[in-house]
C-alpha positions as CSV (number, residue, x, y, z in Angstrom):
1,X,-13.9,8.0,-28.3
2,X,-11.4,6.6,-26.0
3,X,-10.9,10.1,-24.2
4,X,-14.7,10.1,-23.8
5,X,-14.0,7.1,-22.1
6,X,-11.2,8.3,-19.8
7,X,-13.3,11.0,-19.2
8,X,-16.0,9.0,-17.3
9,X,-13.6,7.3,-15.5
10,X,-14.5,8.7,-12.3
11,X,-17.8,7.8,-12.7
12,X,-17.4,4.0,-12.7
13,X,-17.8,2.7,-9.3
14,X,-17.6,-1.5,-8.9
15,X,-18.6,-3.2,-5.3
16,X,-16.7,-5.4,-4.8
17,X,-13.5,-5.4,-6.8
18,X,-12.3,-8.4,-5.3
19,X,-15.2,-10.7,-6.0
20,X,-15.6,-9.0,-9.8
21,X,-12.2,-10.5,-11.1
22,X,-12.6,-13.6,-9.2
23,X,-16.1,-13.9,-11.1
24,X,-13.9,-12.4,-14.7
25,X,-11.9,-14.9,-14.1
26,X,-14.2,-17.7,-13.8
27,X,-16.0,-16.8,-16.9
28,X,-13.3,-16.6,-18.9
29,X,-12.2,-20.3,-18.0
30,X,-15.7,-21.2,-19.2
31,X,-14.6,-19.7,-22.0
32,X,-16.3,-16.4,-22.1
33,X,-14.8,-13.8,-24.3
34,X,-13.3,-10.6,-21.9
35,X,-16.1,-8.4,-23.2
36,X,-19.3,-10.8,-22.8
37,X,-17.7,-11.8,-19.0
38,X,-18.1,-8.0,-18.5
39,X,-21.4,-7.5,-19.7
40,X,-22.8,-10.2,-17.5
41,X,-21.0,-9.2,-14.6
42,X,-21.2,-5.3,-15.1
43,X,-25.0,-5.6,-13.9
44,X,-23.9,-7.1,-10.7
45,X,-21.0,-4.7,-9.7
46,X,-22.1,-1.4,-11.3
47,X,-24.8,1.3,-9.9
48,X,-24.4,3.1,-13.6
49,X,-25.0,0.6,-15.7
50,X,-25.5,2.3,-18.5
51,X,-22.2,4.5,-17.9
52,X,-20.3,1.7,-17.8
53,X,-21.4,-0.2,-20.6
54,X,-20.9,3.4,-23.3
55,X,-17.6,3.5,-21.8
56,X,-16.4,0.1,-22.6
57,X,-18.1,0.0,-26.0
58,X,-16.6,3.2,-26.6
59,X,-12.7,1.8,-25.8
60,X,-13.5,-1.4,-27.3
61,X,-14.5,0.2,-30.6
62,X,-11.5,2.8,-30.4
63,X,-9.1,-0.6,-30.5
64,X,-8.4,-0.7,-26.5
65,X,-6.9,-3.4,-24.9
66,X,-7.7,-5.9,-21.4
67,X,-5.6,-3.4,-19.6
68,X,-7.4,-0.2,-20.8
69,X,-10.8,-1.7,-20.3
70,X,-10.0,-2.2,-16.4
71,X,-8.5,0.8,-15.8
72,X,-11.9,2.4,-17.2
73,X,-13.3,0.5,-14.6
74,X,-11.4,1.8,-11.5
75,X,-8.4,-0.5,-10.8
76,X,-5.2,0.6,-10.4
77,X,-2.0,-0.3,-11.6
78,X,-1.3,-3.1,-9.3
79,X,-4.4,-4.4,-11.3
80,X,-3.3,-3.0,-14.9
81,X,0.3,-4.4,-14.9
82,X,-0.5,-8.1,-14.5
83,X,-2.9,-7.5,-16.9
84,X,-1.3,-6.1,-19.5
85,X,1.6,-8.8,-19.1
86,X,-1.1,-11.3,-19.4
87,X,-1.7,-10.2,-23.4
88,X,1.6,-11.8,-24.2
89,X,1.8,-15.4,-22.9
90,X,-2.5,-15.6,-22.9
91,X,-3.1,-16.7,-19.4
92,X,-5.8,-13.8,-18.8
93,X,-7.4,-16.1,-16.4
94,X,-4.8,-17.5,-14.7
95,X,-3.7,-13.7,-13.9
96,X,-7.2,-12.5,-12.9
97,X,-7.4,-15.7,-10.8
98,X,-4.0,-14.8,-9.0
99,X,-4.6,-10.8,-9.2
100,X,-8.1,-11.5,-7.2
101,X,-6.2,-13.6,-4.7
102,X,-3.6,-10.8,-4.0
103,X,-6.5,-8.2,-4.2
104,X,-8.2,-10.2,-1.6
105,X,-5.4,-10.1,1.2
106,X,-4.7,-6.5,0.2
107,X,-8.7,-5.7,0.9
108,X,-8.1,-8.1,4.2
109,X,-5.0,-6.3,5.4
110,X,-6.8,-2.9,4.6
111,X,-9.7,-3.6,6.9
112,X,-7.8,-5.5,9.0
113,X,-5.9,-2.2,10.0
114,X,-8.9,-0.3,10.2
115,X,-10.1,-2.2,12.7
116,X,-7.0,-1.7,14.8
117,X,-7.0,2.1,14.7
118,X,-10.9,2.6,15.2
119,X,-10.8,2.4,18.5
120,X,-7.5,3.8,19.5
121,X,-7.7,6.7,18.0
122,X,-11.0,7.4,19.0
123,X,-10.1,6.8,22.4
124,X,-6.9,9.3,21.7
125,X,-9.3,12.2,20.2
126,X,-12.0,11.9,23.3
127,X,-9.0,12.1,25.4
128,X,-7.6,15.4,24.1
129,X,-11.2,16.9,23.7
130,X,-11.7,15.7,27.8
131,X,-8.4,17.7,28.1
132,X,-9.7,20.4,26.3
133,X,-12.3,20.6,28.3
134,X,-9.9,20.5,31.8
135,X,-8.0,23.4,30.3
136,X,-11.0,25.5,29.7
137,X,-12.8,25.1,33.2
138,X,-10.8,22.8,35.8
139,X,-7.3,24.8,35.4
140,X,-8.9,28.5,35.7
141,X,-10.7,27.5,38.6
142,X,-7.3,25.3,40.6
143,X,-5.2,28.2,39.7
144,X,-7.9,31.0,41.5
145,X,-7.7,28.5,44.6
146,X,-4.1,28.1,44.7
147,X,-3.8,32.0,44.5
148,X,-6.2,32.6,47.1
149,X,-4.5,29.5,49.7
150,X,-1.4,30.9,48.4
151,X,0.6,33.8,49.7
152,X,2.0,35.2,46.9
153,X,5.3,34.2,46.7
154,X,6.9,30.7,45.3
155,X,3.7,29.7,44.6
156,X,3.6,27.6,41.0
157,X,0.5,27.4,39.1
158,X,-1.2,24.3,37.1
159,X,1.1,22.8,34.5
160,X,-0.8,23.1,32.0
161,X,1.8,21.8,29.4
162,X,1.0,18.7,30.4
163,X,-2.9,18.4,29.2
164,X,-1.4,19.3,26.1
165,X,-0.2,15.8,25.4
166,X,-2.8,14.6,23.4
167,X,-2.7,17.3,21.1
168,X,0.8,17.0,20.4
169,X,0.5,13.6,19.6
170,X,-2.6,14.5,17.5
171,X,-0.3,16.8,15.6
172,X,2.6,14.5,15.2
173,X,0.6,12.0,13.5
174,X,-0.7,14.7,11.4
175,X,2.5,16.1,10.4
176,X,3.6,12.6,9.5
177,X,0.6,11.7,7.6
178,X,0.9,14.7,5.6
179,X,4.8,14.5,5.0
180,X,4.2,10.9,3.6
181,X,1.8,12.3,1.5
182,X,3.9,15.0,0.3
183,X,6.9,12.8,-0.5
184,X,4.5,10.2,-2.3
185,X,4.0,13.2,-5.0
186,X,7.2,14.3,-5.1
187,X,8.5,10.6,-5.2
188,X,5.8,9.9,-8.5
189,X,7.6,13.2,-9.5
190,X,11.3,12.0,-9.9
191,X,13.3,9.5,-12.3
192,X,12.9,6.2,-11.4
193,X,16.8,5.3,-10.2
194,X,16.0,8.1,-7.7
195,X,12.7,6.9,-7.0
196,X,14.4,3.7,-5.6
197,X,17.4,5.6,-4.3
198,X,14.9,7.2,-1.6
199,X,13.1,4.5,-1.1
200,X,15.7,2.1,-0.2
201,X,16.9,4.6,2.3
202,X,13.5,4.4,4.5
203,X,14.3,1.5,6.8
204,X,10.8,0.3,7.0
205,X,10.0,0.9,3.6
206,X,13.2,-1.0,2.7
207,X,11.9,-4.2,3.3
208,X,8.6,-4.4,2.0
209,X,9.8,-2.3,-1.2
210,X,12.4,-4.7,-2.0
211,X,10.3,-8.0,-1.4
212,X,7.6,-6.6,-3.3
213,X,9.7,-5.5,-6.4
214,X,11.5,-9.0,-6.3
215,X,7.5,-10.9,-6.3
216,X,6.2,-8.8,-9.1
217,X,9.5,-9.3,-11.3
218,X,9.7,-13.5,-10.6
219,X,5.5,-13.7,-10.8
220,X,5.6,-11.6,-14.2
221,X,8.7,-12.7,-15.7
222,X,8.0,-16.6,-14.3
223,X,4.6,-16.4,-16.2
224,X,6.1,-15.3,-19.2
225,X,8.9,-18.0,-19.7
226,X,6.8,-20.6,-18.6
227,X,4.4,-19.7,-20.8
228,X,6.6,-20.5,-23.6
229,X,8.4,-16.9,-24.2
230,X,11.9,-16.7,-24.5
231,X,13.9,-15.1,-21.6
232,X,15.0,-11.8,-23.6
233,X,11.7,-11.4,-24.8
234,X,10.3,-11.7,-22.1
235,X,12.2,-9.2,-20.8
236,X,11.0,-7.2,-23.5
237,X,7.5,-7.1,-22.8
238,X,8.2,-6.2,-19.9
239,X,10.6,-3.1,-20.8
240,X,8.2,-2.3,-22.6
241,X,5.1,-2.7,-20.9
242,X,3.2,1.0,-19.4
243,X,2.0,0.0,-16.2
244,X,5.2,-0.1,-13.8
245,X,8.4,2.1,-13.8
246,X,10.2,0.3,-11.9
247,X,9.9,-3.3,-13.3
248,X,10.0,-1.7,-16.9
249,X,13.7,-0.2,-15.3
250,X,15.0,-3.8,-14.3
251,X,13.9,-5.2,-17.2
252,X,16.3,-2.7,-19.5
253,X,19.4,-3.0,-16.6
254,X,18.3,-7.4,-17.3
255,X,18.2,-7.2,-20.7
256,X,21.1,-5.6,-21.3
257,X,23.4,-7.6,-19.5
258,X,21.7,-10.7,-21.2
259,X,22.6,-9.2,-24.4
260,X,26.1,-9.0,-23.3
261,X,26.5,-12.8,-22.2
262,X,25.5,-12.4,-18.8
263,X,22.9,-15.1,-17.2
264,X,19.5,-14.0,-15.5
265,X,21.0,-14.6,-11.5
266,X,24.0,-12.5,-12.5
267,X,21.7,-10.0,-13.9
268,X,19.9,-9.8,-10.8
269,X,22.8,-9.9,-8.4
270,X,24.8,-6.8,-10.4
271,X,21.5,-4.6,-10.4
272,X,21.9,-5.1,-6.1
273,X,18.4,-4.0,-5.1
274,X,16.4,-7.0,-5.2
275,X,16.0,-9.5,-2.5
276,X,19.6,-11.2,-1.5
277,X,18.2,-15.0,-2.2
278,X,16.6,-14.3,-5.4
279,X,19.7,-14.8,-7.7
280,X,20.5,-18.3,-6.3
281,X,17.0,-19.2,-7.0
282,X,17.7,-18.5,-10.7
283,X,20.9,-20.2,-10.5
284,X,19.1,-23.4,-9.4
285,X,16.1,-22.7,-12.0
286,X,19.1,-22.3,-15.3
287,X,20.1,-25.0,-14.0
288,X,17.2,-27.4,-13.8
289,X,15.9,-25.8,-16.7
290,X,12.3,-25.0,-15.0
291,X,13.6,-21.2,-15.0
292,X,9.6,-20.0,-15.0
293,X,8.3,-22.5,-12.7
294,X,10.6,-21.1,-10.1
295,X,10.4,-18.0,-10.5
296,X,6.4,-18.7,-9.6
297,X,7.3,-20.5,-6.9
298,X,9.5,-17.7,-5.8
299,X,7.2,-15.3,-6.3
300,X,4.7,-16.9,-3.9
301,X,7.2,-17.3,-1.2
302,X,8.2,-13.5,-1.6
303,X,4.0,-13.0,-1.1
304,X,4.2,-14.7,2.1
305,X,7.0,-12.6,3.3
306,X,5.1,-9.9,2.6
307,X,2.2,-11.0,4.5
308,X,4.2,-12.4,7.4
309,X,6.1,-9.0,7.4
310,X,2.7,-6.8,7.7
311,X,1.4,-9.0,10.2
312,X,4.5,-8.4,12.2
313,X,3.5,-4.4,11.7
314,X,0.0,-4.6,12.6
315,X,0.8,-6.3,16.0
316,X,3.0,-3.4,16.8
317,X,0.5,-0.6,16.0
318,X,-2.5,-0.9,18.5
319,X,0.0,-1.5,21.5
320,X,1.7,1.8,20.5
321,X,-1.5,3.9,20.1
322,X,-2.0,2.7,23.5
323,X,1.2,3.9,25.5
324,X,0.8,6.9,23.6
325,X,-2.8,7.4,25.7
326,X,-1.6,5.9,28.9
327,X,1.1,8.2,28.8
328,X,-1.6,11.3,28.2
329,X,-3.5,9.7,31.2
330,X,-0.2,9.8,33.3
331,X,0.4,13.5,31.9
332,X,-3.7,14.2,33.1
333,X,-2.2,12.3,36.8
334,X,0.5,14.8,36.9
335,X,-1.2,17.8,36.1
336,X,-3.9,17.7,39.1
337,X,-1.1,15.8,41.4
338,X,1.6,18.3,41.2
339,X,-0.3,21.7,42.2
340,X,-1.5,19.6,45.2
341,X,1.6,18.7,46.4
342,X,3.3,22.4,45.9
343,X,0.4,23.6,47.6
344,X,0.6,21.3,50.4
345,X,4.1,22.6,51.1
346,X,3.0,26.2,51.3
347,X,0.2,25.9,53.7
C-alpha cells in the first residue's frame, strides 16, 4: 500500500505550502492529532481531494510516519528532516511552526528574485531579437552602400561581431545554467565527504553551504538536548535519521569523538567545516549548562546570516544584468558608428 502511495506522489499538489504547516501547526497546538489536522486542512490546500486523502490512509495504515506522510504530500527534504527529528523529542508543532517560518522567507526570497530578473532579462532577449533583426535587414543593406560609395580597396564592412553581444551573453547564461544543473546530479551522485569536498571549493557556494549546515546541525541538535535527550543520543537520531546526508555524516564524525572523551565544541572544531564561531558557542553553552538553548539561539543567528548574505546577492544581480545590456547597446553604438567613420575617410 505504501508504494501505491509513493506512486501518486506526483499527483498531490498543495497551494500554498507555507500557509498549510503554519495552519498543521496551529492545529496541532489545539491539540489535533497529525492525521485529523490533515483531514481538515487537506480540503483547503488540495484540488484532488480524494487522491490525497487514499494516499494518506493508505501510508497511515501501512505504519508510515509524520515524515512519510509529508513527503506524500510534496515537500521536500528541507521539510522531511525537521520533521522526522521532531518524532524524537515531540515538539511536532514547535517544528512545523519554525519549518513554516523558514519556508516563508525561502517562498519570499524565491519571488523576491523573480521579480528582479523579469524584467532584465526580458529587456536582454528583446534586445538580441532587435539585433537579430539589424543583422537580417540593416547590415545587408549598409554593406551594399558602403560597396557602392566605396572603391574597392581598404574598404571594411559592418562589424557584425558586435550585434552578436546579446546572444553570447544569452549563451553564457545558458551554459552556466546548464553546468549547474549538471554538477547538481553528479554532486547527488557522489559520497558525501566529496560532496562537501566540491562544495567548499565554490567560493560563493562556500559561504552559504557552510552557514546553512552549521543552522540545521545547532536548530536539530539544540531541539533535541533541550528537549531533554542526552547529547550522544542525540547524536544518534540524528546519524541515524534518512532525510540529510550530510548532517547524518557530522553526526557519526560528533559521535565518535564523544565516545572517545572528546566535548561537543572540540568535536566541531576537529571536523573543520562548520562555521569558525560555532565551537566557542558550545564552549560557552558546556559551560553554562544551557547546551540546547544555545544551540537555538545559534541557530537563529546562523538564519540571519543567511538572509543578510542573500540579500547582499540579490542587490548585486539586477545591476549586473544591466551592464550586461548597456554594454550590448554600446556594442549596437559601435556597430552603425564605425562603418560611418571608415567610410567617411574613403570618400
Amino acid at each position: 500500500m505504501r508504494s501505491n502511495a509513493r506512486r501518486q506522489t506526483q499527483k498531490i499538489h498543495l497551494r500554498d505550502r507555507g500557509r498549510f504547516l503554519e495552519r498543521l501547526a496551529v492545529l496541532l497546538k489545539e491539540g489535533y492529532l497529525l492525521p485529523t489536522a490533515l483531514t481538515l486542512l487537506l480540503p483547503i490546500h488540495s484540488k484532488h481531494l480524494d487522491v490525497a486523502e487514499a494516499g494518506l490512509t493508505a501510508i497511515l495504515k501501512s505504519g508510515g510516519n509524520a515524515a512519510e506522510l509529508l513527503k506524500f504530500l510534496g515537500f521536500k527534504e528541507g521539510v522531511l528532516f525537521p520533521v522526522e527529528i521532531a518524532e524524537h523529542h515531540g515538539r511536532l508543532s514547535q517544528s512545523l511552526e519554525s519549518i513554516a517560518k523558514s519556508y516563508g522567507r525561502t517562498e519570499q526570497v524565491r519571488v523576491k528574485l523573480k521579480n528582479i530578473l523579469v524584467y532584465p532579462v526580458s529587456l536582454l532577449g528583446f534586445t538580441s531579437l532587435l539585433f537579430l533583426f539589424f543583422r537580417m535587414n540593416y547590415v545587408p543593406n549598409l554593406t551594399e552602400l558602403m560597396a557602392s560609395l566605396q572603391s574597392g580597396e581598404g574598404g571594411t564592412g559592418v562589424p557584425t561581431y558586435l550585434l552578436k553581444v546579446p546572444d553570447l551573453f544569452i549563451v553564457a547564461m545558458a551554459v552556466c545554467l546548464v553546468g549547474a544543473a549538471a554538477f547538481s546530479k553528479l554532486l547527488q551522485m557522489q559520497p558525501v565527504p566529496r560532496q562537501i569536498n566540491w562544495l567548499l571549493r565554490k567560493p560563493v557556494v562556500r559561504s552559504y553551504i557552510r552557514l546553512y549546515w552549521s543552522h540545521l546541525l545547532a536548530r536539530e541538535l539544540g531541539t533535541l538536548v533541550h528537549s531533554g535527550v542526552s547529547l550522544q543520543e542525540s547524536l544518534r537520531v540524528l546519524h541515524h535519521q534518512n532525510h540529510h546526508k550530510v548532517i547524518r555524516y557530522i553526526a557519526l564524525a560528533a559521535e565518535s569523538e564523544i565516545i572517545l572523551g572528546q566535548s561537543m565544541s572540540a568535536a566541531v572544531e576537529r571536523i573543520g567545516f562548520l562555521s569558525e564561531d560555532m565551537p566557542a558557542f558550545l564552549r560557552h553553552g558546556e559551560l553554562t549548562g544551557y547546551l540546547g538553548k544555545e544551540l537555538i539561539l545559534y541557530s537563529e543567528v546562523q538564519m540571519e546570516q543567511i538572509e543578510q548574505l542573500t540579500q547582499k546577492w540579490l542587490k548585486i544581480i539586477q545591476p549586473s544584468f544591466f551592464v550586461i545590456i548597456a554594454a550590448c547597446i554600446v556594442a549596437a553604438y559601435l556597430a552603425i558608428l564605425l562603418p560611418m567613420y571608415n567610410l567617411v575617410h574613403t570618400i
